[in-house]
Steps between C-alpha positions, in 0.01 A plus 500: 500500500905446374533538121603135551100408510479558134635317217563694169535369117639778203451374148750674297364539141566627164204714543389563828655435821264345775513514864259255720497483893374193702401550878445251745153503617380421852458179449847410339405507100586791274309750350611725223486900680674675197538494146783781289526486150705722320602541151854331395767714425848362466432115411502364140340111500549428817894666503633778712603786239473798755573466826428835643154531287423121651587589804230785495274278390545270767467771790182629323308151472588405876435857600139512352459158685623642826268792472171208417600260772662769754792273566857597461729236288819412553554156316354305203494214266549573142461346180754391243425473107636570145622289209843434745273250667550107414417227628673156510383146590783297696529207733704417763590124638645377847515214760313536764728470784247520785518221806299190331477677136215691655493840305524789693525906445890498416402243242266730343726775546804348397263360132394861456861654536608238241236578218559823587878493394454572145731704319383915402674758411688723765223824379184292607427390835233252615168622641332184580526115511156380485473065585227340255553137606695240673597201403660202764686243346317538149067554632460892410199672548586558891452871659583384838790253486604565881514194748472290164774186491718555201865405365464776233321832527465729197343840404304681206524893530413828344784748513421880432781733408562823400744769461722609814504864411121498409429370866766727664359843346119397557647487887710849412190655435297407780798528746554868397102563535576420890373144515645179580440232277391118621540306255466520070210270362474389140159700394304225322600250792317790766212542252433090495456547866240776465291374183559100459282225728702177643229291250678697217814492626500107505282446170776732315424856398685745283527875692545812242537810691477756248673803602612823318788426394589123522252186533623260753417117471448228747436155438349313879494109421381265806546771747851663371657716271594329151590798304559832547624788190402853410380655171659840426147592386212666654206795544766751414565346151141491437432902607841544275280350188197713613755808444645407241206381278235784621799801480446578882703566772604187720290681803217500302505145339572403876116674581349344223588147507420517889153662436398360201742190395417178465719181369199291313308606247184297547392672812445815316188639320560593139363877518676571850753848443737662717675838500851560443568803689725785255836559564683825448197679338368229292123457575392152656369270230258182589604147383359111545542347786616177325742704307737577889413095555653422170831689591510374894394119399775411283836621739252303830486160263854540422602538867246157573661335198821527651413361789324218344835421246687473872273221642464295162868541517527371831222222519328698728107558303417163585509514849346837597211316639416840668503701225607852502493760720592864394575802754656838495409844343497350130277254639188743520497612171141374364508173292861432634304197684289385176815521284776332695181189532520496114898457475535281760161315429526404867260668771664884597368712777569823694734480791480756802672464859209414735492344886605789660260740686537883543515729174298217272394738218850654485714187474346267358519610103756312277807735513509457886567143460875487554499773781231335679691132430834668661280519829394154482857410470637637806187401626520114457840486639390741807244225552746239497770659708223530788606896488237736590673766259722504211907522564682674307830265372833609299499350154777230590205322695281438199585159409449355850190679537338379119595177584304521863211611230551200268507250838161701606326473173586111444475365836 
């Protein structure tokens, strides 16, 4: 089978660097063949900071999924994040200048081009243009304004930018690895597509993705992105406390909150210890288990209070009809669940990427969520291009082919 048959999604984190490939089964769905994870060197929340040691990265996650799936790569879809990241509401208004004031596609296209003509600075470059609504000649609420009469057609959207050179040496590193890249994908917008339902989607729900060194935020009201920022905190800062507070090396505060961490000190039994292992010659010494939640559960409610401040700020609490959803590695730490419930006082839960076959018990755990949701991605507009396999496109195609996305997911 041609390479061409597969369709692959690299998460580029602070911590680890993940590699998931997608191949199309016998009947025409996908099925996850091979998973590489490898640890991040060479990325500092979400930024490029070493290209070469990224690069090696890079070749070692897709190599180790090469080796699971025995399929050779040659392009991908990768993930964008880091505090660089904003997004911005605008909205766009024309005159519908189809025969009769019937609305057709260069309507719509013409509406998003205008709301897209906002003003940023010549270092950031827009990623996407996401439509939330319509509205003809003053009734909003419409996802599907084509063949509509109007006089006046306008449009609500959600822009993403980020940083020029942060984009351009993601692609650096992946180019110099020996792969072609097919397009960059905000992360939290590729994990929504892995971990959130439609019901959710439309009821309003508030994605965290807690990663290592950032945690990325996504707002989904009535079916669309609202609100989109990043925190410049994450699991990193709370294995930094670990360090710092138990006098142990950052390797070793990184075992211990991943063995025997947890963010909420009600799940814990008073009389439960744990053993901090000796450094340097120093014998190991036993301590409370509530005593490592009492260090890790004050930096996790800071990082949830944050986010909270951000959607008082914006109006936002009221509506998250769907509650939260949080995904990512930060996401498994015990209690993380129970605690973020008791900040937001709105129902939480886990997210994992599910509805693929293949390698189930390898993908679908929290951190997979935005490689898996890269797949889905290319996947959705595959589906709607009628291809039978991915095509790889240069970069100066992107808006034409997000806004073929936008016209799939609305109409």
């Amino acid at each position: 089978m041609p390479a061409e048959d597969i369709i692959v999604g690299l998460d580029m984190g602070t911590t680890k660097v993940c590699a998931v490939i997608g191949e199309f089964n016998e009947n025409g769905s996908l099925d996850i063949i091979g998973v590489g994870v490898t640890p991040s060197q060479g990325i500092r929340r979400g930024v490029v900071i070493n290209i070469e040691a990224t690069m090696k990265s890079v070749s070692a996650a897709i190599e180790a999924a090469e080796m699971m799936s025995g399929r050779e790569v040659k392009s991908l879809i990768t993930g964008i994040a880091g505090a660089h990241i904003e997004g911005i509401n605008s909205r766009g208004v024309v005159a519908v200048t189809g025969r009769g004031r019937e609305i057709d596609k260069s309507d719509v296209t013409r509406v998003i081009e205008a709301a897209k003509a906002i003003v940023i600075p010549m270092d950031r470059e827009v990623l996407h243009v996401i439509p939330q609504e319509f509205i003809v000649d003053d009734q909003g609420g419409i996802k599907n304004p084509l063949d509509m009469i109007g006089v006046r057609l306008e449009a609500e959207v959600h822009i993403i930018t980020g940083s020029v050179t942060s984009a351009q040496n993601l692609l650096k590193c992946v180019n110099r690895a020996g792969f072609h890249v097919d397009d960059i994908v905000l992360q939290p917008l590729a994990s929504s597509k892995a971990v959130l339902s439609r019901d959710e989607r439309e009821m309003g729900v508030l994605l965290i993705d807690l990663g290592g060194g950032t945690t990325d935020i996504l707002v989904h009201l009535e079916g669309a992105p609202y609100h989109t920022d990043v925190i410049s905190l994450g699991g990193n800062q709370v294995t930094s406390d670990l360090s710092i507070m138990l006098k142990t090396p950052i390797e070793a505060a990184e075992k211990l909150k991943i063995q025997t961490g947890c963010c909420f000190l009600p799940l814990l039994d008073v009389d439960e210890e744990i053993v901090i292992p000796g450094v340097g010659g120093w014998p190991s010494a036993s301590m409370p288990r509530q005593e490592l939640c009492r260090i890790i559960q004050p930096r996790m409610t800071e990082i949830f209070q944050l986010v909270k401040d951000q959607m008082i700020k914006k109006g936002y609490m009221r509506l998250l009809g769907g509650g939260v959803v949080l995904t990512g590695g930060g996401a498994q730490l015990p209690g993380s669940v129970e605690l973020a419930a008791e900040v937001f006082e709105l129902p939480t839960r886990l997210g994992y990427p599910h509805g693929f076959g293949g390698l189930v018990a390898e993908y679908q755990r929290p951190e997979y969520s935005t490689a898996v949701g890269l797949i889905l991605y290319a996947l959705e507009e595959i589906e709607f291009q009628g291809a039978e396999v991915p095509q790889a496109r240069p970069r100066s195609e992107g808006f034409m082919r997000k806004f073929k996305e936008w016209m799939k997911e609305f109409f």
